[in-house]
N, CA and C atoms as a LAMMPS dump frame, in Angstrom:
ITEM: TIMESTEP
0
ITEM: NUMBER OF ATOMS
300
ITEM: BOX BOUNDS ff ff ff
-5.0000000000000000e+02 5.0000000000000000e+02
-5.0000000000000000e+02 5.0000000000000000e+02
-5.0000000000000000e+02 5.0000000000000000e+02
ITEM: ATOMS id mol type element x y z
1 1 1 N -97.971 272.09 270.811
2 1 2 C -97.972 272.884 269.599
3 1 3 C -97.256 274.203 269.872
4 2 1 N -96.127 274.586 268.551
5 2 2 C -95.442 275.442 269.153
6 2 3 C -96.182 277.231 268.485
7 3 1 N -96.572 278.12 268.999
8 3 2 C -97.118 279.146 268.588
9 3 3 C -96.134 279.999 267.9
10 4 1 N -96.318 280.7 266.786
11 4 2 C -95.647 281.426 265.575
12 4 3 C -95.046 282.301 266.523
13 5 1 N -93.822 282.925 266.418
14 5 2 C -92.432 283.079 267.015
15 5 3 C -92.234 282.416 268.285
16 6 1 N -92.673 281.488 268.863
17 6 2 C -91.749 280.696 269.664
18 6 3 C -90.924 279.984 269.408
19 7 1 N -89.958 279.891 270.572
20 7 2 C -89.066 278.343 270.307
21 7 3 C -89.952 277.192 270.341
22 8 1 N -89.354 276.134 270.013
23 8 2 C -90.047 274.717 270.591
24 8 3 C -88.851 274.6 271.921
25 9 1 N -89.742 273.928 272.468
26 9 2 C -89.185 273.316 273.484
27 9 3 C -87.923 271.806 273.199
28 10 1 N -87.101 271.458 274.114
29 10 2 C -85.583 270.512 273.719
30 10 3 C -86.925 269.156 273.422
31 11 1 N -88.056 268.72 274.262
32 11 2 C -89.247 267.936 273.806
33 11 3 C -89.54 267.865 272.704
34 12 1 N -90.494 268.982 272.311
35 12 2 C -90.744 269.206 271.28
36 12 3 C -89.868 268.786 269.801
37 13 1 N -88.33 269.714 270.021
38 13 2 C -87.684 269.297 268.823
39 13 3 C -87.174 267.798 268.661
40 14 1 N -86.83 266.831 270.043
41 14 2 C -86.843 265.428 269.887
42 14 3 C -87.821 264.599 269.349
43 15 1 N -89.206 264.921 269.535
44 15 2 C -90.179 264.335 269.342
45 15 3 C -90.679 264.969 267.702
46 16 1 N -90.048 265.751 266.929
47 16 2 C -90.185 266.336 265.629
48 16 3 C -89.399 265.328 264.914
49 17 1 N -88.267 265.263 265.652
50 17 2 C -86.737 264.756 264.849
51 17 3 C -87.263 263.133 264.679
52 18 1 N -87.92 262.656 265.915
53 18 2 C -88.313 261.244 266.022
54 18 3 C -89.386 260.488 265.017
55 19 1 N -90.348 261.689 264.531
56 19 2 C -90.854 261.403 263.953
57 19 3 C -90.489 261.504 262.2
58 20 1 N -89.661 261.573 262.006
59 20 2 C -88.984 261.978 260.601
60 20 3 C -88.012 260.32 260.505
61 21 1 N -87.489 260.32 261.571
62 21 2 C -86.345 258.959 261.497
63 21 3 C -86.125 258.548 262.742
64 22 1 N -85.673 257.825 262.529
65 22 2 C -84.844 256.878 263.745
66 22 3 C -83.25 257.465 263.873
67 23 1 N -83.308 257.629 265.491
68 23 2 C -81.742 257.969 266.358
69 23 3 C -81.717 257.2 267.158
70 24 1 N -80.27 257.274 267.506
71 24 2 C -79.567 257.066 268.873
72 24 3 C -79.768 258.132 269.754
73 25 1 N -79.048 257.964 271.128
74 25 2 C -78.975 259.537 271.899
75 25 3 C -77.698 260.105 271.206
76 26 1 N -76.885 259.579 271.262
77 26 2 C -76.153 260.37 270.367
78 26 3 C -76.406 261.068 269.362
79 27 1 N -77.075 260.665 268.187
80 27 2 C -77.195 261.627 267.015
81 27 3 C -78.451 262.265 267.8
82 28 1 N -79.449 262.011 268.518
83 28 2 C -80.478 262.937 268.898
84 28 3 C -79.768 264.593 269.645
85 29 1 N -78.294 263.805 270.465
86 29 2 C -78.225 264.766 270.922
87 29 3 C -77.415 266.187 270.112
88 30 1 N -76.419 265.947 269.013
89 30 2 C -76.71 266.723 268.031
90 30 3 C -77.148 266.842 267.454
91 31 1 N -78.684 266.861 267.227
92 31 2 C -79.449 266.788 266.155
93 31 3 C -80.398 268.135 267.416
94 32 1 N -80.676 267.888 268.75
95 32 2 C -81.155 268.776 268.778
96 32 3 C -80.737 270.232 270.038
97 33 1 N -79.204 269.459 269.852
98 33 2 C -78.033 270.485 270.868
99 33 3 C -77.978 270.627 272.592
100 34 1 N -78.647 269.047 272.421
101 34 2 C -78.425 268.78 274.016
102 34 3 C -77.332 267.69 274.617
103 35 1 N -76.749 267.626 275.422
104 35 2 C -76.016 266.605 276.24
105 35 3 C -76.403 265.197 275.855
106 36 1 N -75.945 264.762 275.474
107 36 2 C -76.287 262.938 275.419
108 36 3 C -77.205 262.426 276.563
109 37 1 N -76.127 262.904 277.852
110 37 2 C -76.731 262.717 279.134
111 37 3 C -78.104 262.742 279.892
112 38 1 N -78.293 264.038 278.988
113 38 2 C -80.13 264.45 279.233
114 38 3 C -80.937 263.954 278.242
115 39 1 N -80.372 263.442 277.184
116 39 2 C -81.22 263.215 275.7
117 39 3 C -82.154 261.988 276.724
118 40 1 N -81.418 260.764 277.968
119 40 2 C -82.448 260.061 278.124
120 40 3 C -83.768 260.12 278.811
121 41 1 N -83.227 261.361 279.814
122 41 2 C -84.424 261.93 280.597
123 41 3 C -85.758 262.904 279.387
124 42 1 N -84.618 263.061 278.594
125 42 2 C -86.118 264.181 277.877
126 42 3 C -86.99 262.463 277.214
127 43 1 N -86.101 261.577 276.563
128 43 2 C -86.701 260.715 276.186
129 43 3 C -87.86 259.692 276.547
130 44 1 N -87.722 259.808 277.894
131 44 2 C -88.641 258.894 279.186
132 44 3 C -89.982 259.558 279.164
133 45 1 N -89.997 260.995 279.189
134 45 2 C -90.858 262.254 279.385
135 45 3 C -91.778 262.324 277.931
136 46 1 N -90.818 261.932 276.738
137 46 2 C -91.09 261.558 275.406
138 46 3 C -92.564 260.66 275.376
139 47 1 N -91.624 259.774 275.559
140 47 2 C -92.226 258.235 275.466
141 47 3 C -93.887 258.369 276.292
142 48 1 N -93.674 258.628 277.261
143 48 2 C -94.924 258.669 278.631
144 48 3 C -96.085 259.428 277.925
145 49 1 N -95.447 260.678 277.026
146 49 2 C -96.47 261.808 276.693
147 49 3 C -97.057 260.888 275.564
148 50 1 N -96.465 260.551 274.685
149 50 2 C -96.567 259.658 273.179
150 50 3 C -98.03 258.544 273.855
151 51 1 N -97.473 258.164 274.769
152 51 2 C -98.002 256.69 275.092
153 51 3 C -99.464 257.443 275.626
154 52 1 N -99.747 258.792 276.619
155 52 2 C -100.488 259.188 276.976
156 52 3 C -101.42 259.915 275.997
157 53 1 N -101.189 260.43 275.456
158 53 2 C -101.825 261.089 274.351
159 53 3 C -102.843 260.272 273.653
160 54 1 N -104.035 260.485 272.909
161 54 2 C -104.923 259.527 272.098
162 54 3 C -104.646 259.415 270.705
163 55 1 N -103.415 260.233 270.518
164 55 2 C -103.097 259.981 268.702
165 55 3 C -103.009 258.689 268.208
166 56 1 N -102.572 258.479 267.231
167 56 2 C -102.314 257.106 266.582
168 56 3 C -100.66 256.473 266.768
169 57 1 N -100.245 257.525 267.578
170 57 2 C -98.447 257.639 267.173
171 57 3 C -98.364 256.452 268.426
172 58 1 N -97.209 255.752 268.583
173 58 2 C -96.463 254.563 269.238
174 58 3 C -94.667 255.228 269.117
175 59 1 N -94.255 255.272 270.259
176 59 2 C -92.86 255.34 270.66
177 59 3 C -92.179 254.117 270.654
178 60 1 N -91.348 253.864 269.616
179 60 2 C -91.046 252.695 269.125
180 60 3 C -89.635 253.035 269.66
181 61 1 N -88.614 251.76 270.033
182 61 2 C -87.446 251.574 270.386
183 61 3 C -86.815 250.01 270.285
184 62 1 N -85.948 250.054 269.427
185 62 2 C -85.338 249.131 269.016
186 62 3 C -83.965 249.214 270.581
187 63 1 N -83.813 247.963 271.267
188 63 2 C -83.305 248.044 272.419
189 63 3 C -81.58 247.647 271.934
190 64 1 N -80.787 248.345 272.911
191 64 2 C -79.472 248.469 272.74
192 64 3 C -79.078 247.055 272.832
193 65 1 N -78.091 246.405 271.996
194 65 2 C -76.976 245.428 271.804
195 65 3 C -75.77 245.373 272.09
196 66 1 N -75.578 244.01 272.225
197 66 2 C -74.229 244.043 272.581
198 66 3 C -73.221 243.674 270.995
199 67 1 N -72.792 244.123 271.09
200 67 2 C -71.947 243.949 269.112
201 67 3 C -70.596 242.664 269.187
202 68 1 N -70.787 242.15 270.472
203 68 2 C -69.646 240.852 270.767
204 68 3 C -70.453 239.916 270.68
205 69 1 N -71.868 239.686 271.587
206 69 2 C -72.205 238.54 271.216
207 69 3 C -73.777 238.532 271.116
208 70 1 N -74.433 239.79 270.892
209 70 2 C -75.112 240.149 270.195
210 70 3 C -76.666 239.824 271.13
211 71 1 N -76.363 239.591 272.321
212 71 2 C -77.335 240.072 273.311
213 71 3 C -78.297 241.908 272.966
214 72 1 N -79.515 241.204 273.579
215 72 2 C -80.421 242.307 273.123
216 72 3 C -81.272 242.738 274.496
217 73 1 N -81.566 241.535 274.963
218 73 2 C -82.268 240.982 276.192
219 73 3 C -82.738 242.397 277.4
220 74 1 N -82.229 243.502 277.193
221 74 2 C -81.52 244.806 278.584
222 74 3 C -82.704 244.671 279.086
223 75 1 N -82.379 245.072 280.246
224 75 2 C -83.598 244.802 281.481
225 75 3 C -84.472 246.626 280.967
226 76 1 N -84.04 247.726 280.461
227 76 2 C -84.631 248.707 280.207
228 76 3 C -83.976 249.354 279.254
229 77 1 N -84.934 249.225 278.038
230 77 2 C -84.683 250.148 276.56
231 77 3 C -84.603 251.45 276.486
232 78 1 N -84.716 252.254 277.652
233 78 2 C -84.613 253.458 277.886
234 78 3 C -83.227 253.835 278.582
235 79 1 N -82.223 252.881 278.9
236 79 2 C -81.095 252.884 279.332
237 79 3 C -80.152 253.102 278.063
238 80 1 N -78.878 253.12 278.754
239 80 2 C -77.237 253.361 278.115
240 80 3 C -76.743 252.357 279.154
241 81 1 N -76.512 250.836 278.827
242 81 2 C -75.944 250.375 279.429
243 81 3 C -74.384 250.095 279.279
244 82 1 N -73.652 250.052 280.125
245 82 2 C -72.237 250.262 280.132
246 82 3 C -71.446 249.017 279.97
247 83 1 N -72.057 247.692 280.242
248 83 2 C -71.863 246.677 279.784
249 83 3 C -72.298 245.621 279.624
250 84 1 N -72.474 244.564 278.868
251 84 2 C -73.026 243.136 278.636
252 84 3 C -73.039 242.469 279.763
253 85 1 N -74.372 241.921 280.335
254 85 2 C -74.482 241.421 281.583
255 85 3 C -74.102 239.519 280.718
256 86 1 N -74.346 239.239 279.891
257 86 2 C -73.753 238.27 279.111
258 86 3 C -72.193 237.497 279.151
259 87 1 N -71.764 238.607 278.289
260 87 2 C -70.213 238.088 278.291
261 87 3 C -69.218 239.459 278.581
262 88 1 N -69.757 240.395 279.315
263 88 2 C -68.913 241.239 279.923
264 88 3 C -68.443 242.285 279.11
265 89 1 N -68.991 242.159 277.749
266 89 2 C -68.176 243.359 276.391
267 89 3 C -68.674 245.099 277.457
268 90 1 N -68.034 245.731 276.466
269 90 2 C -68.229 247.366 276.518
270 90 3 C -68.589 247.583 275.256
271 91 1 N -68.524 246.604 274.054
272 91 2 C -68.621 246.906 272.975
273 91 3 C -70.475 247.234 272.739
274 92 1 N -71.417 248.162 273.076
275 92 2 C -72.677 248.349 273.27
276 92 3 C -73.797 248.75 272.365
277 93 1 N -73.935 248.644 271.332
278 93 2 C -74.66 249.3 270.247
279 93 3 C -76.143 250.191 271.106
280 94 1 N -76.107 251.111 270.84
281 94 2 C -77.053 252.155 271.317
282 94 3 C -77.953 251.864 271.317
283 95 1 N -79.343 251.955 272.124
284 95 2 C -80.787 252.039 271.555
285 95 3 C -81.148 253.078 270.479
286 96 1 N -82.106 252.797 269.62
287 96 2 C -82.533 253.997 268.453
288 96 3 C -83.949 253.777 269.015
289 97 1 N -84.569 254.656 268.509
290 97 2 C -85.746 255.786 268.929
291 97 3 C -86.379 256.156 267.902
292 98 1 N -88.073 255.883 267.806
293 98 2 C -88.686 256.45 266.708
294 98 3 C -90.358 256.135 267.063
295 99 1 N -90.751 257.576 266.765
296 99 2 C -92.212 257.9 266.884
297 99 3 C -92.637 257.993 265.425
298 100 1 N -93.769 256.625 265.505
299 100 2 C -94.422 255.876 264.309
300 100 3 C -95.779 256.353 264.739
């Protein structure tokens, strides 16, 4: 909880944004002005707290695709994988992200 004139924390505002809609790291990461790169580490840290916590909320993740032949299968939904262990594409549809 963020106290009246603080910032929130780069957490905090992912886990605000998450709960409003569903992202990628990409739009998360302009959405809350961080690196793509780090959007997955804050996301892991996300997820763990979500899952730890006794609320009602669930860290939901729809797992990244492949857009050639439409593999879903990834060994970890918390990844950016770089290519189809399938049929070899780069063509990768992102994981999206959403606290329900």
């Amino acid at each position: 909880m963020v106290e009246p004139g603080e910032e929130p924390t780069t957490r905090e505002r992912i886990t605000d944004a998450l709960r409003t809609e569903d992202y990628d790291a990409a739009e998360l990461s302009t959405e809350v002005g961080v690196p793509r790169s780090a959007v997955y580490r804050h996301l892991d840290h996300v997820a763990r707290t979500i899952e730890s916590d006794a609320a009602d909320e669930r860290f939901l993740v729809a797992p990244p695709e492949c857009r050639a032949c439409g593999f879903d299968d990834f060994d970890d939904p918390l990844n950016d994988p770089s290519r189809c262990p399938e049929c070899r594409s780069e063509r990768i549809a992102e994981p999206r992200f959403l606290i329900e």
